[in-house]
Phi, psi and omega in degrees: 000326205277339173277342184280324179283310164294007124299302175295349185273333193271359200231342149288330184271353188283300169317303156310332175283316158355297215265326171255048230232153172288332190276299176320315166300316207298301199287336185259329177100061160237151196259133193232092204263134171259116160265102188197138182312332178263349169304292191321331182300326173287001161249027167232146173291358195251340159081027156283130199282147173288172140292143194282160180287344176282326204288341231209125182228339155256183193203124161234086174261152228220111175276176169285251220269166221007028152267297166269316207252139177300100175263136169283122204279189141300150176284080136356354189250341173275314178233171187249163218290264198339320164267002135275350160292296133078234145296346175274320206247129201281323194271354187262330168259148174326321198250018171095307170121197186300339190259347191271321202271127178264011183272347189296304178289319177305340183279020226262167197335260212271338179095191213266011171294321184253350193286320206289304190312298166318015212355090194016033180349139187080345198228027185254155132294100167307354154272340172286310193323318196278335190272358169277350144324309213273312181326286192335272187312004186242134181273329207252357138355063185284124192248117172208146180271114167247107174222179194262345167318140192282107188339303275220325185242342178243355167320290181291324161274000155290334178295308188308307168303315182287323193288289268258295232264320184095051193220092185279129189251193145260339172203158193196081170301065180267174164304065175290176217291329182217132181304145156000297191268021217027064173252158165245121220272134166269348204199170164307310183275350164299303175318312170272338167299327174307295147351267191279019138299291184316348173260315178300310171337305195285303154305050177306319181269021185276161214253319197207159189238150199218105180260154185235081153276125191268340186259106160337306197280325146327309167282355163272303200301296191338304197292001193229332145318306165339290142327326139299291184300315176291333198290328205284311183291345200270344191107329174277124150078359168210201137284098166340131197215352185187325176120172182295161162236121149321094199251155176186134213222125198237147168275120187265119172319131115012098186253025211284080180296189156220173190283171176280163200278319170311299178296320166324267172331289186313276179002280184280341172288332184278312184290358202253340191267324170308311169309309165270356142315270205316333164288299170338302202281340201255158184297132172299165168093025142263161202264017185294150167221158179297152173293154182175132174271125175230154184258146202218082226267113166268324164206189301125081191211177162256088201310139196259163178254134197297340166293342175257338117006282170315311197284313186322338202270319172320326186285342203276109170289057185296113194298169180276309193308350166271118200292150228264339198272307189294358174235157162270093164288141186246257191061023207268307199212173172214126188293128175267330184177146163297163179049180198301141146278151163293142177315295170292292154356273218288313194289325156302297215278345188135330199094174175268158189061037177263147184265191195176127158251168210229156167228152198276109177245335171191169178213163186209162156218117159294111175054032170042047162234357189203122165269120198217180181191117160280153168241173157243180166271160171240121254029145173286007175268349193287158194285111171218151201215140181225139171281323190286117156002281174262156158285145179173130195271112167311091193297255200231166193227135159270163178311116160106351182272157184230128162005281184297339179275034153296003179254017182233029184282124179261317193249101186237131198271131196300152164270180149286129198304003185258346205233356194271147166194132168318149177222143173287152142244127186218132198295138182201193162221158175276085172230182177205146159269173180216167193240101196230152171300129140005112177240121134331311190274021145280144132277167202308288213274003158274331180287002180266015194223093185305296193255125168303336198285335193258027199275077184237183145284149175245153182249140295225309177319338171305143169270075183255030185253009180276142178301139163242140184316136116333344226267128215261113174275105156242155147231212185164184145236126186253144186273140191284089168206207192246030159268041193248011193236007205234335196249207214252179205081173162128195200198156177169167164243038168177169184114216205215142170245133193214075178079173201069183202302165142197183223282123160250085187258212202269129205012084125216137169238112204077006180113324200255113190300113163339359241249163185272202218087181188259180175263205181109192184264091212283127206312312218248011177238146179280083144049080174301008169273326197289013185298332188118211193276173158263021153274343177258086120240302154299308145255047147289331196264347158296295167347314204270149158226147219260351213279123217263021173205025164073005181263002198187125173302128198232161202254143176284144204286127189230332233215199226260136179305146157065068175296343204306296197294355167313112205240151176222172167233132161324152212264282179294006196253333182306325181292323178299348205045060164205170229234032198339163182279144165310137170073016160082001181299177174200119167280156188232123185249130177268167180273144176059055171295181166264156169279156187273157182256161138345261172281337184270157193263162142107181216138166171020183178282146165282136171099166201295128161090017176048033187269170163155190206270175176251090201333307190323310166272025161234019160327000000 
């Protein structure tokens, strides 16, 4: 008896030894974690020897995109709200989509043939830059770049960028598919807890840890994680394993740019050619379907340009009593016909990008809701065609007014001859694009109308000039951890996107509108590749204007950072000298915001009232 127990004791402890042997976790998936500067070192791309464990009393930590680097999102001015979820979600496209793909960031302003000699000049926070400088100078200092981006698709070109900048870490964190330790992420944010358990663990004698993060809702899971990991080090609710840390989770201003409009569309059209090149190759009875970039044309006008734009808002004779929230400025066009034009139309008017002046001839205001100015053509024999009674550019709205009814406008009061002034016009359309299955059974002119119920002609009589929501139909699923206010999925109207789920609702999946048909190459609709070169791609994306809420005309980014902040004045807020934002936007300023820059396009929130989908949740 007395051997029969000392045998099993001795064939249990054999076992325990078995088991926590590296090979046995690596073959069963069970994790035997080392916490040593040289275990921690296999989770950085860079193959740098650490600091010793005695050396190190702080921890600094740096998220990537719009913490340190302006990462560009999809344009809201460019796709319509489902399709940038879309393009955010990983499940909808073979190859990942936008947050998956690494030419999206290398195409980041001129792209990286010229950006890299330049270190992307312009597109860092230049205030992060300095306090990782500052890391840099504290010897007792762990200085590391933590992002969710994938080890596997972005190692090199992050290395490459930080190398362009001079910007030195000690760990360079990306997500891989499988941890050290063979652990599995359910999520970005799981990937990084995981992480800074594991730094903190490695690093026992550091007194405090300094996270640098821009999405709010991130900076709750940290802080409440955090939170967690210390009450677990105090003895509550766990076992002690290193003692509390001094934790603080700092909030990054909103860095969110965007792509040249041109180079976007090139883009996404390659992931869209990719996808589907990747379905070919795949077995039938999956359910991913091919794909198609479509446009989805709201008028037809002759689009103003923002300096005659401008001049046009002087005339709207706005009372001062009216608050800057109730109205909505236009100026933008004068319609030639809702929805896609017809060929003989278009062929009347000119073509598209044909140019044509205008003279300022009277202006009304209907029921002191709708501000206009009529015109003529210069010359008054040129040839021109309007669904509207008259030609005449819709100036400003009051709230709940609607566009068309300026055509029931009767009475127009002559302008002052200091104030009738010529104007340029150039034919174009007011779209956005989208991202959808394949139909065969479309045709050109049925793909331009994202919902089939309504796939009709439309009549001059309509009302098409109403703003359509931005608004991203998300869900999801969040994982029981302390991400759950933090992780991706989830539904909103503003923030930033960067990958992850969304709502599969009824016939829909990812976002991506259903209809029935076959697959293939769809005969009757044209490419955005068969576009040419990206000099015919481009002006053809000049004709259009991409602006998802009719204010403002739009332009390729070239010019001054943050349009969010593009300020005009009202015709009575000019007496006042004050500067309301265009479209009711608001920058919102945060700590260790960026100083504005130059060159990147984008800032803030999109769409009116500083409303847009909600980035956050697509992590």
């Amino acid at each position: 008896m007395f051997l029969a127990a000392a045998r099993f004791k001795q064939i249990n402890n054999l076992g325990r030894r078995i088991m926590n042997t590296s090979a046995f976790a690596a073959l069963n998936g069970v994790a035997r974690v080392e916490y040593t500067p040289t275990a921690m070192g296999r989770w950085s791309i860079l193959g740098k020897q650490l600091p010793a464990v005695n050396k190190i009393k702080a921890i600094h930590v740096y998220d990537f995109d719009n913490t340190l680097f302006k990462t560009p999102l999809p344009n809201p001015k460019i796709w319509n709200g489902p399709t940038i979820g879309t393009l955010s979600n990983p499940d909808c496209f073979v190859n990942g989509g936008w947050w998956h793909d690494s030419r999206i960031l290398a195409a980041t302003g001129e792209g990286i043939e010229k950006e890299e000699p330049r270190a992307w000049n312009g597109w860092w926070n230049e205030r992060i830059v300095e306090l990782i400088e500052l890391s840099n100078q504290q010897k007792d200092a762990l200085c590391v770049l933590l992002t969710g981006r994938s080890e596997s698709g972005f190692s090199e070109l992050i290395k490459r960028m930080i190398a362009s900048k001079n910007l030195d870490f000690d760990l360079v964190s990306l997500k891989p598919a499988v941890g050290p330790d063979n652990q599995r992420f359910a999520s970005t944010m799981n990937f990084k807890q995981v992480f800074l358990e594991t730094l903190m663990e490695t690093y026992k004698h550091a007194e405090e840890i300094r996270i640098y993060e821009d999405r709010p809702k991130h900076v709750k899971g940290f802080r409440d994680w955090l939170a967690w990991y210390n009450k677990k080090q105090s003895g509550i609710g766990g076992t002690p394993t290193r003692g509390p840390i001094t934790a603080e989770v700092v909030p990054v201003a909103d860095m969110a740019t965007n792509l040249d409009p041109v180079a976007e569309v090139a883009e996404v059209q390659h992931l869209v050619n990719e996808h589907n090149a990747s379905l070919s190759k795949r077995r039938r009875g999956t359910r991913a379907e091919r794909l198609m970039i479509k446009k989805t044309v709201f008028y037809t006008g002759y689009m103003i340009n923002s300096t005659d734009q401008q001049r046009l808002l002087t005339l709207a004779q706005i009372p001062q009593s009216l608050a800057e929230a109730d109205l909505k400025y236009h100026a933008n066009n004068i319609l030639i016909c809702p929805r896609p034009c017809q060929a003989s139309i278009l062929e009347k008017v000119g073509g598209m990008g044909s140019k044509m002046k205008w003279e300022v001839t009277g202006t009304a205001c209907f029921e002191n809701s709708i501000w206009a100015a009529c015109v003529k053509p210069v010359p008054s024999t040129a040839k021109f065609h309007t669904d509207n009674p008259s030609p005449f550019v819709v100036l400003a709205l009051r709230k709940g007014a609607r566009p068309v009814d300026a055509g029931k406008i009767q009475n127009w009061q002559p302008v002052p001859p200091d104030k009738a002034f010529l104007f340029e016009t150039t034919v174009g359309e007011k779209v956005l694009l989208r991202i959808e299955q394949e139909d065969l059974r479309e045709g050109e002119y049925e793909s331009m109308f994202a919902n089939k119920a309504h796939k009709r002609r439309h009549t001059g009589g309509e009302d098409d000039f109403r703003s359509r929501a931005s608004n991203v139909h998300t869900g999801g699923h969040q994982q029981r951890q302390f991400h759950q206010a933090a992780g991706r999925g989830g539904g909103g109207h503003q923030g930033r996107f960067r990958g992850g789920s969304q709502a599969r609702g009824r016939g829909q999946r990812g976002g991506i509108t259903k209809n029935r048909g076959g697959r293939g190459g769809g005969h009757h609709y044209k490419s955005l590749d068969d576009l040419g070169t990206k000099d015919n791609q481009s002006s053809v994306i000049q004709q259009m204007s991409y602006e998802d809420d009719s204010q403002r005309s739009f332009n390729p980014p070239t010019g001054p950072a943050n349009p969010g902040q593009y300020q005009y004045q009202a015709p009575h807020h000019q007496q006042q000298q004050q500067q309301p934002q265009y479209g009711g936007w608001q920058q919102q300023q945060q700590q260790y915001g960026a100083p504005q820059q130059n060159r990147p396009m984008g800032g803030g929130s999109y769409g009116a009232g500083g409303g847009g989908p909600e980035l956050n949740n697509y992590y």
